[in-house]
N, C-alpha and C positions, 0 to 999 in steps of 0.2 A: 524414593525407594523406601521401602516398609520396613520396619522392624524385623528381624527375627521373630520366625513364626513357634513361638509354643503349645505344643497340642497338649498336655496336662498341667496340673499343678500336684505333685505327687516328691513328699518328702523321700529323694533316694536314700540308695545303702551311702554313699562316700560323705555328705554333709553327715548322716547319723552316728557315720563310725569318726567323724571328727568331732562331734558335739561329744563324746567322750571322754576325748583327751583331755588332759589336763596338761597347762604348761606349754600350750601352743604358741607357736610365734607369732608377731603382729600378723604378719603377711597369712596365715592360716583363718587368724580372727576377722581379719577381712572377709576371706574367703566365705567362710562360716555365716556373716551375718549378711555376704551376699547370698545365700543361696537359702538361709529361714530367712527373711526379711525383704524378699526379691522386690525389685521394682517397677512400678506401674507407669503408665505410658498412655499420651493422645499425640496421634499424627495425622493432621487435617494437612489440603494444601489444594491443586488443582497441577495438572499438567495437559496438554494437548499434542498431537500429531497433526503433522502439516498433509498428510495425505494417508489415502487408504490403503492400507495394509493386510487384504484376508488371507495369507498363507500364513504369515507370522501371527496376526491377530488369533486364530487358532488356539493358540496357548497362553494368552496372557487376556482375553476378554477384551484387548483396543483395536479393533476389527477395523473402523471407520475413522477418514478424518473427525479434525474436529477436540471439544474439550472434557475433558475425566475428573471427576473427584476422587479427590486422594485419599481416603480417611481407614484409618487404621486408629488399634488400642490395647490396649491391655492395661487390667484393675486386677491386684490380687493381693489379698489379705490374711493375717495371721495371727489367732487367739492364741497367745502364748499359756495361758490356764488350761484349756481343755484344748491345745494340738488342732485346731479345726480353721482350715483352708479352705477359702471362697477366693474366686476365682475367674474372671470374663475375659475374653479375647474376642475382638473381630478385626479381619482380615481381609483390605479390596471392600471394602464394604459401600465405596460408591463405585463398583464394577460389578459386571455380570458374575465373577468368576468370587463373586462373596463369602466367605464364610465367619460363621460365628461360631463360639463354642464357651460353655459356663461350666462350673464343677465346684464338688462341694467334698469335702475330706477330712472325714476325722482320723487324724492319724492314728493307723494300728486296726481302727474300730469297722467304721462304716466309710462310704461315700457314694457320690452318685454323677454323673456327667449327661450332656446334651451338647449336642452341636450338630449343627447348618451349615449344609455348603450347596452353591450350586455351579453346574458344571458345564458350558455350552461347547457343543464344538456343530460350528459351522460350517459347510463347505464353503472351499475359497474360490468354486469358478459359478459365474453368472451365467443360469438358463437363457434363453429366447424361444419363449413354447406359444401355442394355441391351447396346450391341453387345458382344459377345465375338468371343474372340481379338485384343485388340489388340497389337500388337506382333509378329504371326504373321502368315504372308501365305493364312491360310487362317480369314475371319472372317465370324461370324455375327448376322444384325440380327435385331434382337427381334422384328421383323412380329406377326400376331396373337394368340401367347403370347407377352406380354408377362411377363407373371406369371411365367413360369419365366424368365424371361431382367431378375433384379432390376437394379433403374438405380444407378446408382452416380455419383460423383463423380469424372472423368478431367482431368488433366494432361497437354499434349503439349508436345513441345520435342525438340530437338536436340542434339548435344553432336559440334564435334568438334574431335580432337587429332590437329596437326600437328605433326612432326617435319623439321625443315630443317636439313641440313648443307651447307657448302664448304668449300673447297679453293684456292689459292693459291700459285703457285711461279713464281718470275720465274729464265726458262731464259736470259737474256741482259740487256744493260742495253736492249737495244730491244723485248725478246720476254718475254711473260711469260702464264702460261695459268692460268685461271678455270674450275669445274664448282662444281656444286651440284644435289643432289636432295633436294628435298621430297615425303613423304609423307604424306595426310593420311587420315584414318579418321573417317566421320559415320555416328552411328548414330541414333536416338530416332523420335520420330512425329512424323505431320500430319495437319493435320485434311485430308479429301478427301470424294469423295466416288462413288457408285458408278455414273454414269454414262448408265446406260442407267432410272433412276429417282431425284427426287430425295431420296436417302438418306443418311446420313451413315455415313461410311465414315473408318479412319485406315491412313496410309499407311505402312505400317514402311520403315524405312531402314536401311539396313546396306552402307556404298560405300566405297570406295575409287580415291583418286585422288592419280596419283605424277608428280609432274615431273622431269625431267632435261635441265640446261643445260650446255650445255660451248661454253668462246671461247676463240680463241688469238687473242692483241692485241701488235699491231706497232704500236711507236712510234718514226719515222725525223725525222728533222731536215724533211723538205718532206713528208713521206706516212704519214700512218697508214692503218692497215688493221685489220680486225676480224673472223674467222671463227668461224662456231661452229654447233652442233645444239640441237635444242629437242625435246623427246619429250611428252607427256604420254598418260597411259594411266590409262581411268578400266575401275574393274570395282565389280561389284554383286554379292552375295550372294540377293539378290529380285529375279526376274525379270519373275514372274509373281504377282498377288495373288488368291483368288480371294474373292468376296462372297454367302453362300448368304442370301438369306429365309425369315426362317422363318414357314413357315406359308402358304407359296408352294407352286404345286406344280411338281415338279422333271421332268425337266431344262428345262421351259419353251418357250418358241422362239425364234425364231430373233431376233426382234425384241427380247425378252424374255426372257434365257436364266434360269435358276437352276440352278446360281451363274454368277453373271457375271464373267467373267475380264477381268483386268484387268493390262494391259502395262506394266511399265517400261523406264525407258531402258536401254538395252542396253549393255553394254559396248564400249568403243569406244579407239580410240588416235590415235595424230596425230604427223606427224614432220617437221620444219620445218630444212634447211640455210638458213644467209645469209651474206655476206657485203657488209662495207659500209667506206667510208672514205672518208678525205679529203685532199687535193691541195694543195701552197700552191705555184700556177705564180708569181706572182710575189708580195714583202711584201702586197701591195693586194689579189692576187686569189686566191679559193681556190674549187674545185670538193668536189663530192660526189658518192657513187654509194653505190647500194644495190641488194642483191641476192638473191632469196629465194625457193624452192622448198620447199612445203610437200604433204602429202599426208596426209588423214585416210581413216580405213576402220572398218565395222561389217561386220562378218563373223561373226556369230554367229548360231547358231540360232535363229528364232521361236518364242519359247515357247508360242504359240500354236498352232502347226503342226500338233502331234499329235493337238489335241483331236478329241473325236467330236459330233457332231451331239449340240444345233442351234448348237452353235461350232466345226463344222468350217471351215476354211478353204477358201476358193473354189479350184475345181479345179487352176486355173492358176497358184494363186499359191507362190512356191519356199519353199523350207523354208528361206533363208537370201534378206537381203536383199543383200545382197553392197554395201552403199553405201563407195561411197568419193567424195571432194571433193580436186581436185585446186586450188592457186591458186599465184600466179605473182607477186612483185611485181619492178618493176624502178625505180628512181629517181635520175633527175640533175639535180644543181642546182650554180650558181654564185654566189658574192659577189664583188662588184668594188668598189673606190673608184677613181675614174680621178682625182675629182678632192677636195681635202682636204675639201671640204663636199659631194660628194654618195656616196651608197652606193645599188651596184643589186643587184637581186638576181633572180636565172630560175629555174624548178622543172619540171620534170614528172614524170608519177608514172603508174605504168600498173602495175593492177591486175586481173589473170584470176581466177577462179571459175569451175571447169568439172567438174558436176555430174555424175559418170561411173556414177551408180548404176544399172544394169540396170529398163528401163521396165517392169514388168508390171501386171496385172490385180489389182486387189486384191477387188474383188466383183463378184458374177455371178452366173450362174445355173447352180447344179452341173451340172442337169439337160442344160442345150444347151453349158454351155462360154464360153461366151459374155461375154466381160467387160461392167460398166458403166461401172465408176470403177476409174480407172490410178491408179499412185504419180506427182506432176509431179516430176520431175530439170528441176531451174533453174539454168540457169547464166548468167554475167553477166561483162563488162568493164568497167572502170571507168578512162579517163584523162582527168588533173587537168593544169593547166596555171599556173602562176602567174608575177607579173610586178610588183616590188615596188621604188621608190624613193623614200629616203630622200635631203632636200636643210634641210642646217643654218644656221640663220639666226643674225643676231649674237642677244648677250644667254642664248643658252645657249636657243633656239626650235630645231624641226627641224618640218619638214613633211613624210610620208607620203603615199605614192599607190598604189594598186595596184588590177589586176584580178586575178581565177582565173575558170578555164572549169572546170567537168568535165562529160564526156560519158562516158553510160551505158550501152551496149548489153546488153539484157535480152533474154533468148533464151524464146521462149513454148513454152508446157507443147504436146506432141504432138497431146493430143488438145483442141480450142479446146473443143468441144460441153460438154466436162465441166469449163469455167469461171465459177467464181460470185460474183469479183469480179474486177471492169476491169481490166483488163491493160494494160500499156505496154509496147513491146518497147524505146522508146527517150526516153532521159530526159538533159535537157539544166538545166543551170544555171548563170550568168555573178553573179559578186558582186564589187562595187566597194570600194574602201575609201578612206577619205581620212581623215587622222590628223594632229595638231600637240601638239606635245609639248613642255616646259619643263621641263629638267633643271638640275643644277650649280648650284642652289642654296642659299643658307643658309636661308633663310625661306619661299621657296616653291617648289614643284615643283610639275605636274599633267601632266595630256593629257586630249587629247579625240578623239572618233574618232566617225565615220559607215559605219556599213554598206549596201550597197543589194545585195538579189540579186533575181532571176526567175529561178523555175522553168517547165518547159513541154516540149515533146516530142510523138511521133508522138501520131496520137488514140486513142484509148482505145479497147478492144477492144469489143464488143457480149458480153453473159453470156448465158448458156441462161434463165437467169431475168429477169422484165420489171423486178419489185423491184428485185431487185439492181444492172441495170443502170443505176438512176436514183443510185446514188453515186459520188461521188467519192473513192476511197480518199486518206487523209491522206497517207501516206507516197509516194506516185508523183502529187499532185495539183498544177495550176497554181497558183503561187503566188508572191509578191510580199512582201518581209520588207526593214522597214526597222528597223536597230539603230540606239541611240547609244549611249556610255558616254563618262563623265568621271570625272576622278577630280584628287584636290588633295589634296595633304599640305604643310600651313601650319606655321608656328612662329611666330604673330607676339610673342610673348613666348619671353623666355629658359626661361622656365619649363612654358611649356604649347605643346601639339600638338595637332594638328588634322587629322582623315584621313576626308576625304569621298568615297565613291564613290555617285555616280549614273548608271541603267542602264536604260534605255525599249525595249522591242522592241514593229513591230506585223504582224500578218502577214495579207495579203489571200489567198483562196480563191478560182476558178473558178466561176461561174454555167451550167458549162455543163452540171453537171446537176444535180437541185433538191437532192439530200439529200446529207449528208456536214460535214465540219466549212467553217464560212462565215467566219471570221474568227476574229485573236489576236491579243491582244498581253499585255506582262510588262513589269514594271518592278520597280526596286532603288532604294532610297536607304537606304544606312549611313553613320553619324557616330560615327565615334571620337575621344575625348579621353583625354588625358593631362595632371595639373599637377601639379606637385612643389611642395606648400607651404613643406618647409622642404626641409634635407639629407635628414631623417629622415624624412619623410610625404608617401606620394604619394597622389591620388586619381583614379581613372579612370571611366571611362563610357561606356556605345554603346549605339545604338538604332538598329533597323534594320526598314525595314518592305516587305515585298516582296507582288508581286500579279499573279496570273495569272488571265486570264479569256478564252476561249471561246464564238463561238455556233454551235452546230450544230444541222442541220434534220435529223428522221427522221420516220418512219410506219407506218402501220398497217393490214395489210388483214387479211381477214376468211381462213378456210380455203376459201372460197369466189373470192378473188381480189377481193370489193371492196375498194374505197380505203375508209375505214373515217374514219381522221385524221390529221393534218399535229402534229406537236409540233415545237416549240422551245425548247430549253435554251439560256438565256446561262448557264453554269458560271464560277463565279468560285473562287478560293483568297485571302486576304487573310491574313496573317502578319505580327504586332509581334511584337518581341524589344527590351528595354528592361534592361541592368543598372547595375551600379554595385560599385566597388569601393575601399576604402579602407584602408592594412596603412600600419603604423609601427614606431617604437621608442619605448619608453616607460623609458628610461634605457638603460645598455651591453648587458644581459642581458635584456630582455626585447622579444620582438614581437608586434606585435595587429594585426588586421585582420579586416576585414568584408568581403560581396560580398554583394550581393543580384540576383534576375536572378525576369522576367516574361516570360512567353508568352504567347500567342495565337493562335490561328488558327483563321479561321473558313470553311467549304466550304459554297458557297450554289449550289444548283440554276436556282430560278427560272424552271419549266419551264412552258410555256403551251402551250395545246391549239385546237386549231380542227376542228370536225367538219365530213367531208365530207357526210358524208348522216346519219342519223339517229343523236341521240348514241346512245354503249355504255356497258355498264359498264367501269369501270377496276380493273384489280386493283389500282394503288396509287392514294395520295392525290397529286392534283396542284392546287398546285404543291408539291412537296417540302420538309420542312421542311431547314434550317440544318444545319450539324453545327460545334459549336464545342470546341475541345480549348483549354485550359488548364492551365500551371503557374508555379508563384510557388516559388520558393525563396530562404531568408538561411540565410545559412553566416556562422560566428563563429570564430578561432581563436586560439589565444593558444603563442607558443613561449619556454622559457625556456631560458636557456643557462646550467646547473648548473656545468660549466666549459670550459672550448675543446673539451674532443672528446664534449661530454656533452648533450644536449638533450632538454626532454621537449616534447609538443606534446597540445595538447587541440584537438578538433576539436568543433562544436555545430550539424546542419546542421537546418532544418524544411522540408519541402515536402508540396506541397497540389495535388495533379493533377486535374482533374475534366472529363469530357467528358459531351457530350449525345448521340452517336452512337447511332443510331438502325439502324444496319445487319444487326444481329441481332434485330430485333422486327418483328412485325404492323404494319400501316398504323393499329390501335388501341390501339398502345401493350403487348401483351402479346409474350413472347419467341418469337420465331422458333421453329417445330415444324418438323422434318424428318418429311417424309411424312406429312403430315397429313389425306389422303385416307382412302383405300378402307381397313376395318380390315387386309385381308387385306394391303397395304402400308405398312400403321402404322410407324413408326418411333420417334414422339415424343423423340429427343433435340432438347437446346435448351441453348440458351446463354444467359446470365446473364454482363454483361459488370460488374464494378467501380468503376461510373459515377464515383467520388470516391476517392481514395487518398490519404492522411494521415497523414504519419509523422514522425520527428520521431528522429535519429539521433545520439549521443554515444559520443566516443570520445579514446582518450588511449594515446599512443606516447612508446616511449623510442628517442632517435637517440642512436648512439654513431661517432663518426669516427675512424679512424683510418689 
């Protein structure tokens, strides 16, 4: 196990406001010259896993059996003459998930950093395809020669390395200026798919995407202030992918191309000025502002544009979309105490989106000219309002109260006719709070807090479609959400702690039209413990179990326009997390410890059917079965201290992952087939996901400090 990871080397306020004192106690001087004089560190070693793991390997880079270098560091130095801190760390540096990171610091003055990381996440289930070319944006599906097109065993995943540098130089004791540009580079595959039939298809990647910050920061006795620019700029190497069937016949039509082309996100950029700070009018009262003009733009060619019949593009439509998105933020707020037990506090906050991209025609009819379906350009306002006091009571109690308003104005698409879910041009939402809270004390702290909001606004638009008209889309729907959360952190022993959070939300839905989501609610409850048996052995513990559930109404008609069926899903998520952990000393030189940790979670459907006229078949099984994901892990370690700057450490971890997911199979239990129709759009790839992973990992480092 690695070190504590350090991301700077940066002299804080709390060591500098000690290096002041005079007349400190041993125990402070310690402190003190651990924190100018910090210590440096190598940890080499090796460890291995006895088998593969790609669900868990996901997050930690140990994907595959097999064995791992351990090598971990950190160097950091300190010119006591001129305050100037050097500084390297690297982290996993014989795994994929590496990083490095260097810095250079004159205290007060200048400094500068660099640091490397790379990040893979790989998918954890195993292809079986024919498709060729993957990795190439020019790919071919086995269709009905399969035979020549032999199946093979694929891997997809991602990989990418970013590059982050800044910059640092204090031009005044009030003025001091900040940049930094990160660059990152994603290359590898995904799974996709080809769009216009269901076939399995992979996505090549090959992007890049660069940011660049820069602030100039004023800090004055009554006013700060903060300026600065924000750039980012993404660009892509694949613009366009194409997908031939083989065994199709070519070029296809229009409905139906061979090969079907296939768009990616385009390159695009974005440039954000702001300015913001803050006001101390008098010790009691201070103001804030905020200031921000941004501007994104896509101006690149349609790689679609040129093609020829039957993926020509519709007569009208330009060979460049020309989008750009204009937004606007502006914000003032005030904190006051007028009097020693109350605090108030005003906000508002106003928010533009104005959607400037060029409306055109995006399909038609070559033949007459004639558009049917436009691009929607949406654009939107958004002012927040808020209104917050706080009033302290003896005993170390405060009581909260507050409302916020915000009001939406949503501007609708040109053309209504080619609308296919409800619209709201105006959306409105008031939420209350009311909060009481126990601080400053030895044994016990908490608070508690109530939420209340409603949603609601202009009525909802009428769609071209009867279907679609009858939902209530989630995100612009009426609505009604009441929160609580509590929280306590006890000490009723000298010895042991106690940190309880509980957290209930429930959320009511609109009847005013039948389908769409009808109700929710979520709850938390987490228990942490802490107790120190002796000086030497402490034992901890937490369990935490959370639940979110869902009912929504949908339906079913026929190609004909009958009403067919009414389903209802109650959707539930239910999640335990249960560990334990216990690390000691077993004389001067040696430490031991344990931890063990359970999961759970289980995703239950529960879907019920009601036929309006004559039952049908159903392509799945209803009700749906379960999906329960599991893992149990105990980790063992033992560290010895050969001498003060010398330590070796054995690590012993076992875990046991296993799910029942069912999302890549048959309604009979057999693996999901891509294009399992017509020979002539055969596909047959499938996936085989690793229902149980079991593995079982040993390892052993040498730490040397100095």
């Amino acid at each position: 196990m690695a070190e504590k990871r350090t991301r700077g080397f940066r002299l804080t306020a709390l060591p500098a406001a000690l290096l002041a004192l005079s007349g400190a106690a041993f125990a402070q001087d310690a402190q003190i010259a651990e924190l100018t004089t910090p210590e440096s560190f190598v940890s080499f070693g090796a460890g291995a896993w006895s088998d593969g793991r790609p669900q868990q390997g996901i997050y930690d880079g140990m994907r595959e059996d097999g064995g791992y270098l351990l090598l971990d560091g950190r160097y950091i130095s300190r010119d006591n003459a001129t305050g100037t801190w050097i500084g390297l760390s690297g982290r996993n540096l014989g795994l994929d998930t590496r990083e490095l990171r260097a810095d250079w610091l004159r205290q007060g003055d200048i400094g500068a950093f660099i640091e490397y990381s790379r990040i893979p996440r790989d998918n954890p289930h195993t292809f079986f395809t024919g498709l060729q070319g993957i990795g190439t944006t020019s790919l071919t599906i086995s269709g009905a020669a399969a035979a020549a097109l032999p199946f093979r065993e694929v891997e997809l995943g991602t990989v990418r390395d970013q590059v982050h540098a800044g910059f640092y130089k204090a031009l005044s004791r009030s003025l001091n200026f900040r940049v930094s540009f990160r660059n990152e580079e994603k290359e590898g595959t995904r799974n996709w798919g080809l769009g216009s039939a269901p076939l399995f298809m992979v996505e090549p990647i090959d992007s890049t995407t660069r940011q660049l910050e820069a602030t100039l920061n004023y800090l004055g006795e009554r006013l700060q202030l903060s300026g600065g620019y924000y750039g980012s700029f993404y660009d892509t190497s694949n613009t366009l992918i194409f997908g031939l069937r083989n065994g199709v016949a070519t070029p296809g039509t229009v409905g139906s191309p061979n090969p079907t082309p296939l768009s990616q996100p385009l390159p695009n950029q974005a440039h954000q000025l702001s300015l913001d700070g803050g006001y101390s009018i008098t010790p009691a009262t201070r103001a804030m502002f905020k200031l921000a003009r941004g501007i994104a733009t896509q101006d690149e060619p349609l790689p679609t544009w040129s093609l020829a019949a039957p993926n020509a593009p519709f007569v009208g439509m330009p060979s460049r979309l020309n989008g750009r998105m204009d937004t606007t933020l502006a914000e003032v707020g005030i904190t006051t105490r007028p009097l020693s037990s109350l605090s108030l506090l005003a906000n508002l906050r106003y928010y533009d989106l104005q959607d400037k991209t060029p409306l055109v025609g995006v399909v038609g009819s070559n033949a007459t000219g004639v558009a049917t379906v436009h691009n929607t350009p949406q654009s939107y306002e958004t002012t927040t309002g808020k209104l917050e006091a706080t009033y302290r009571l003896p005993a170390g109690f405060a009581v909260t109260g507050g409302a916020e308003a915000k009001n939406q104005n949503r501007f609708a698409p040109s053309f209504v006719n080619e609308i296919f879910v409800p619209y709201r041009v105006n959306l409105d939402e008031t939420t209350w709070r009311l909060g009481v809270r126990r601080g400053l004390s030895d044994s016990v702290n908490g608070s508690l807090a109530f939420l209340h909001s409603k949603r609601d606004g202009s009525p909802l638009t009428a769609t071209e479609d009867f279907a679609s008209d009858l939902i209530s889309p989630i995100h612009i729907a009426d609505r009604e959400r009441d929160k609580w959360r509590a929280m306590l952190d006890w000490t009723p022993a000298e010895r042991l702690t106690l940190q309880l959070v509980i957290e209930n939300a429930k959320d009511e839905y609109s009847d005013e039209r039948p389908y769409g989501l009808k109700d929710g609610k979520a709850s938390l409850v987490s228990l942490d413990a802490t107790y120190s048996v002796t000086e030497n052995w402490q034992v901890s513990g937490w369990y935490a179990r959370d639940e979110t559930a869902a009912r929504q109404r949908n339906a079913q008609w026929s190609g004909a326009g009958v009403h067919q069926l009414d389903r209802e899903a109650n959707l539930e998520d239910k999640g335990d997390n249960v560990g334990f952990e216990v690390r000691g000393k077993l004389g001067a030189a040696l430490k031991v410890g344990a931890n063990a940790l359970y999961a759970k979670t289980v995703s239950r459907y529960q879907d019920s059917i009601t036929f309006i006229g004559a039952p049908v078949v159903l392509p799945v099984e209803t009700p749906l079965p379960d999906i329960t994901n599991k893992l149990a892990r105990l980790g063992l370690f033992a560290e010895y201290a050969i001498r003060k700057t010398s330590t070796v450490r054995f690590d012993l971890i076992h875990e046991d992952w296993r799910t029942d997911d069912w999302t890549w199979q048959f309604a009979d239990g057999s693996p999901f087939v891509y294009g399992s129709g017509a020979a002539a759009a055969a596909d047959g790839t499938f996936v085989i996901p690793n229902q149980r992973q079991k593995a079982t990992f040993a390892g052993a480092r040498y730490i040397f400090r100095f």
